[in-house]
Structures are given as structure tokens and as C-alpha cells.
N, C-alpha and C positions, 0 to 999 in steps of 0.2 A: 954171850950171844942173845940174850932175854932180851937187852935194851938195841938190839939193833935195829935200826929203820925196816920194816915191813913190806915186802915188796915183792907183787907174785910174776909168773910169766906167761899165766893161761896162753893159748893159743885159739881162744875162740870159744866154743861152743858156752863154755864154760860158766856164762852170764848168771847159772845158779852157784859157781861154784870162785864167785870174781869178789869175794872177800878174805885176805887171808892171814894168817901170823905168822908169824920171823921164820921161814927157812921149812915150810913145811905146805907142800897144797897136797890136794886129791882134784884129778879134772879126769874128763871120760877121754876115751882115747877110740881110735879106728876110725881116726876123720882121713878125709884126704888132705893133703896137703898142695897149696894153690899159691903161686907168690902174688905179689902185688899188693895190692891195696884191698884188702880182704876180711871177711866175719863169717861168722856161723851164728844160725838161727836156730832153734827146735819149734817144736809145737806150746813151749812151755813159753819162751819168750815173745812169741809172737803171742800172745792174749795178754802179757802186760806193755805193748809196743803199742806207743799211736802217736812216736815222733820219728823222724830219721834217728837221732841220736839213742833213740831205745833197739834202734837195729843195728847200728855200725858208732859202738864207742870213740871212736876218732871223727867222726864227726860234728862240725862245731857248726852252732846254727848260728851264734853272735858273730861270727864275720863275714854275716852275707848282710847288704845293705836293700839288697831288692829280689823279690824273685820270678824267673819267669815261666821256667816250667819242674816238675820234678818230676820226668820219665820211668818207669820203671817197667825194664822188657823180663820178659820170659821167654828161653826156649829150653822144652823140654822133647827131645825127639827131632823131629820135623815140622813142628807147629813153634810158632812164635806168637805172643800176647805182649800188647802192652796198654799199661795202664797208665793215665795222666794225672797229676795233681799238681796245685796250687804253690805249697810251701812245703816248708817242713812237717806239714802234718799229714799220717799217714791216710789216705780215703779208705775208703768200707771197702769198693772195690779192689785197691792193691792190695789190701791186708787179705782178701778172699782169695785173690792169686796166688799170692806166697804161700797161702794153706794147700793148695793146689801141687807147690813143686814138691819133687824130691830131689833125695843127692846127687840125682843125676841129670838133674836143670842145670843151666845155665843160666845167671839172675845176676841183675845189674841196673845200678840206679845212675842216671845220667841228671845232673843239677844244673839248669841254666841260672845263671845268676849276674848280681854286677855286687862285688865286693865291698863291703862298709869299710871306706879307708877315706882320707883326704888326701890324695894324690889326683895332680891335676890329669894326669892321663892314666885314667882308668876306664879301659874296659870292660865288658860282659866276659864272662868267665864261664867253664863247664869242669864240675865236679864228677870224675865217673869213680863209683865202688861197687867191688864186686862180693855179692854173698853166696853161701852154699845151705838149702836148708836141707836138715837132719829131720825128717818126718815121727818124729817118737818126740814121747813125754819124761823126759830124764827121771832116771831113778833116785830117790832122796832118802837123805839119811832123818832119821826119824828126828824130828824138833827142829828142821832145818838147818839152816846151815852154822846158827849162831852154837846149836847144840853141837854141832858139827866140828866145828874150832875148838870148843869147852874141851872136845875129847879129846882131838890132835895132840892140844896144848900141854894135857892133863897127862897125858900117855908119854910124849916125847919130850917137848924142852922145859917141864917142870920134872923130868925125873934124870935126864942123863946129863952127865954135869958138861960146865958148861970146858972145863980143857977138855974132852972128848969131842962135844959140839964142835968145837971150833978145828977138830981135826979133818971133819967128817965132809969129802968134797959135793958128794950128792950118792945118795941110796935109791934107789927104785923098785918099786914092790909090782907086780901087774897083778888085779886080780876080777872075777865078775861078781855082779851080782844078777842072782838067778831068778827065775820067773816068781820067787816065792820070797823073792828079798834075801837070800842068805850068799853069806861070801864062798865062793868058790874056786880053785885053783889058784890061789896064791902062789907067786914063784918071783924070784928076785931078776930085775934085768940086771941091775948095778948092783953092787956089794960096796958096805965101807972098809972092808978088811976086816973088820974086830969084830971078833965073835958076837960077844957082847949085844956090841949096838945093834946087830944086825938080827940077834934074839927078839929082843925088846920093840925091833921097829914089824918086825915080823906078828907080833905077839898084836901089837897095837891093829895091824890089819885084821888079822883072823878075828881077835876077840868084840870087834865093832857089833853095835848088836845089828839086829833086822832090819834093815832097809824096804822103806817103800816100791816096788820094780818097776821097774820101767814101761811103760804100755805104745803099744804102737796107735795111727790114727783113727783105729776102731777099735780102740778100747783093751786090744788082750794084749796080758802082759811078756814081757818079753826081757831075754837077759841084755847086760850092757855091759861093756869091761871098759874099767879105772886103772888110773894109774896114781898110787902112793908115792912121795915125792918129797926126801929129806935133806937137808943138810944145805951149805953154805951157798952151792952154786947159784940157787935159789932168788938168793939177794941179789944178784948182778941182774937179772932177768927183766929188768925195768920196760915195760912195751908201750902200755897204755896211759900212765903217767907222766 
């Protein structure tokens, strides 16, 4: 399983947690879930965001040929706002919006555009996607996330071999971390049957060290639950690639 192609499934929010290694992620969980064409923001991603494609990964800015406007409404409540820009770049003003929603806005970028193609009947085009922002500062594993993988890796498919691995359909751990960084209430959604693996993957959560906590938009911190997330099913999970 070591050499197999790497490939995670976040569902979003994740943008600190959108690196990952063979058959193992950790991403925060208690989002809602929205169909369509869709992302999650936090407070953490929107300060290194200042293109559409740093707010919505499926985003592609090389196949617009011309642009004519990039709307972005807001409603939160009974009040709707909208903000205009140029291109793909985000203004001062939409980026101050989006600081402004919470998970309970309504937020949606409408793209007028005319497509970069050589087709003799081409059209103006409109791009609409829809985000959810998550008002909190993700809580992080101490050395980021690269330390963050060293441990996964270190703990799970550097130690449990690999015909077990390859048995193992998908494990899930839930667990929080607390206002002071430490793991709390660990409990298993999934089992892989075997005692064993399910010691070790266990062992791997509880014993992660202190985590930086999560803080809300004024600063105090606050807990956030993850979800641990092992084994083969993993691989198939292909979304954003």
C-alpha cells in the first residue's frame, strides 16, 4: 500500500488539511452539507485568498478568455449585499464581506465571462458557485501540516504491514480538540474488525501531541471536532484532481 497513488477526499473546509498520504487524512467535520457546486472558507483561508481559485479549487481561471463582471452576493438574514469586481481577483471590499458572513449566509459568486476557446460560436458565459463560510480559525497540529503527515505516516502505514493494510476497507476515529489543544473524546464511527489495527489507529489519535485550538472571530478559543480517517476507501476518493 506505501506505493500507491495518494489521493484524499476532503470535502471542503479542509484547505489546511488538502495535503495528504496514501489511505490516511484527518479533516474537521460539523459542516453542513450542500450539493452543487460548492467550497468552504474559514477565517484562516480567506487571509491567504486574493484569487477566486484560492476560494473555490475547481476553479479554473485559464479558461476564461475575457471578463466581464465577478458578482459576489450575500445574504445573511434579510439583508442581501453585493459586491462587484473586475476579474479573478479578489477586491478589498468582497474579501471584507466574506469576513462579515457566517454559516448561516447564503454566498455565491456569479462569473460573467466569454470563454478562451477557438470555436466560431462562442458566447458569453456565466459561472455561478456557491460557498459556506465557517467563521473560526482552524485548530492546527503543532509544525503544521507537513509535521502533521510525518506523524500519520509514522504511526500508521510505516508500522502496520502492509497485507493488513490492504485488508482495511476504511476506520474512523471522531474525536475534539479542546479549548486548550488536547484530544478529547475519541470514539470509533467505523471499526476495521481487527483488534489490533484498531488499537494502533486508536493509540495514533489519543497520543498526537497538543494542538494549537481553534479560536473564534474575536480571538477566544474554542473546541472543533475531526475526523481520523484510515484505510483503502481513501484511495477511490478522487474529487479535486
Amino acid at each position: 500500500m506505501k506505493n500507491l497513488i495518494t489521493i484524499i477526499c476532503l470535502l471542503g473546509v479542509s484547505h489546511l488539511f488538502a495535503q495528504p498520504i496514501a489511505g490516511v487524512e484527518i479533516k474537521p467535520v460539523d459542516i453542513k452539507k450542500i450539493e452543487g457546486t460548492h467550497d468552504f472558507i474559514t477565517l484562516d483561508s480567506l487571509e491567504h485568498s486574493h484569487t477566486l481559485s484560492d476560494l473555490f479549487r475547481l476553479y479554473r481561471h485559464r479558461w476564461v478568455g475575457e471578463y466581464y463582471s465577478v458578482a459576489l452576493n450575500t445574504t445573511c438574514g434579510d439583508e442581501t449585499r453585493t459586491e462587484v469586481g473586475d476579474d479573478h481577483h479578489l477586491t478589498s471590499a468582497q474579501l471584507e464581506l466574506l469576513k462579515q458572513c457566517t454559516n448561516d449566509c447564503d454566498i455565491e459568486f456569479l462569473v460573467d465571462y466569454l470563454p478562451k476557446n477557438n470555436l466560431k460560436d462562442n458566447p458569453p458565459r456565466q459561472m455561478k458557485f456557491t460557498l459556506t463560510m465557517i467563521p473560526i480559525y482552524e485548530a492546527k497540529f503543532p509544525g503544521g501540516i507537513t509535521a502533521m503527515q510525518e506523524y500519520l505516516e509514522a504511526k500508521t502505514v510505516d508500522v502496520i504491514p502492509d497485507e493488513i493494510e490492504e485488508r482495511v476497507e476504511l476506520v474512523k476515529i471522531r474525536f475534539t480538540i479542546d479549548k486548550e489543544g488536547f484530544i478529547i473524546d475519541p470514539h470509533f464511527l467505523e471499526t476495521s474488525g481487527l483488534d489490533d489495527v484498531d488499537q494502533a489507529l486508536m493509540k495514533t489519535v489519543c497520543n498526537m501531541p497538543q494542538w494549537i485550538p481553534a479560536k473564534d472571530n474575536k480571538g477566544n478559543t474554542i473546541a472543533q471536532n475531526f475526523e481520523f480517517s484510515f484505510g483503502k476507501y481513501l484511495l477511490q476518493c478522487e474529487r479535486w484532481w
